[in-house]
N, C-alpha and C positions, 0 to 999 in steps of 0.2 A: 168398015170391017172390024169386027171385036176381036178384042186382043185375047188368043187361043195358046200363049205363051204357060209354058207345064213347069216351073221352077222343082227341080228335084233334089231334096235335100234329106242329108243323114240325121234322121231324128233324133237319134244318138248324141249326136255332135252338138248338132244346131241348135237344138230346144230343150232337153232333159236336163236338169239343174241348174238352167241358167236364169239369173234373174229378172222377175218380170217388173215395169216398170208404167204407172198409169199414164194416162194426159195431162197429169200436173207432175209430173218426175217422180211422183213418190213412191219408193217401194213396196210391191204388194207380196211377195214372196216368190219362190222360186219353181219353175215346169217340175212338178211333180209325175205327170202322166198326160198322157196324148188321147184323145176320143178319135178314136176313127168310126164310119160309118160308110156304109154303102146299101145300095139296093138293088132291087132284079132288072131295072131300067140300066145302074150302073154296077156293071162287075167290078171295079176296080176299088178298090177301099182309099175314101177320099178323108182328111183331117176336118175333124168337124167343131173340137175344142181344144183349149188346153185345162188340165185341171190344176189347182194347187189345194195345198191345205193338207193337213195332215193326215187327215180322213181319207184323203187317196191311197195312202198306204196298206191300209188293213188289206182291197181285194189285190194287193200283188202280193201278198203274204200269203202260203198256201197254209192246210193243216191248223193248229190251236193255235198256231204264234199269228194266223192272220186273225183266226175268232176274237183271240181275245182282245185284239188290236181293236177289231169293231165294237166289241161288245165295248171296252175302252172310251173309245170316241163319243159312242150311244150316251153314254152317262157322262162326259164332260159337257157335252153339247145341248144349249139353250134349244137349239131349234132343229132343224136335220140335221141328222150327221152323214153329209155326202160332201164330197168335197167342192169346193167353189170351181164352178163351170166357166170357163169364160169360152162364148162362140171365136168357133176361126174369124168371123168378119172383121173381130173386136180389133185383129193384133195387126199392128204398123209391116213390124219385121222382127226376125229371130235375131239375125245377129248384131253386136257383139252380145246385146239384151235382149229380152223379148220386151218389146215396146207397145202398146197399147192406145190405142183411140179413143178410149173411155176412162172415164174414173173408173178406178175400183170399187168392187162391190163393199158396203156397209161391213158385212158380216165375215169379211176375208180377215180380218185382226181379231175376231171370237175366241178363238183360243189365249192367242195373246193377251186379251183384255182380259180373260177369267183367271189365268193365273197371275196377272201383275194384281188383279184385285184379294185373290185368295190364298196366293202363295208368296210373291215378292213381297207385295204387301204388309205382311207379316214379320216380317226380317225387321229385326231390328235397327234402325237407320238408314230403312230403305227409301224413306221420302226425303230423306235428304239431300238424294246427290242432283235433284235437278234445282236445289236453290240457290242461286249465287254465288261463288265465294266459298262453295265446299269443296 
């Protein structure tokens, strides 16, 4: 008999800013937004991702402070600017982390990586502090 067991949990609580974490321990960043989905077979709106990345921000921003948030994103962004998907299937469990059964996606550190290239970068003595003995 399959196991028909409905785990109900405060999204709020449980997943929304809490850190996510791959199959190899490494930080991917934090529950930014929740995909929910459902259909006309199922009236019940079932959890179907979690998103992270910055890019999730602009659509809960209403009005120009969400626009410009996107239009923002649109222009730091090598490739889409949507925010990194990860399916429900992907995630272990929420609490204390949300823990993950997969690597992380390639292009979850984009952001990060454009501005340590074009902004830290830049800083004067900024490639110093991961050499030895600084």
């Amino acid at each position: 008999m399959p196991d028909t067991t409905v785990e109900v949990l405060r999204l709020g609580y449980a997943a929304l800013d809490r850190q996510i974490y791959d199959s190899d321990d490494r930080p991917v960043g934090k529950v930014d937004d929740i995909e929910l989905s459902w259909g006309e077979a199922d009236p019940v709106p079932r959890v179907s991702a979690v998103l992270t990345d910055t890019a999730a921000l602009g659509p809960r921003l209403s009005g120009r402070l969400g626009r410009a948030w996107a239009a923002f994103m649109r222009r730091m962004s090598t490739g889409p600017a949507e925010p990194v998907r990860i399916p429900i299937g992907s995630v272990v469990e929420f609490r204390p982390a949300t823990r993950l059964s997969m690597r992380a996606p390639a292009h979850v550190w984009a952001a990060e990586d454009w501005l340590r290239a074009h902004v830290i970068g830049r800083i004067p003595g900024a490639g110093r502090a991961d050499d030895p003995g600084q």
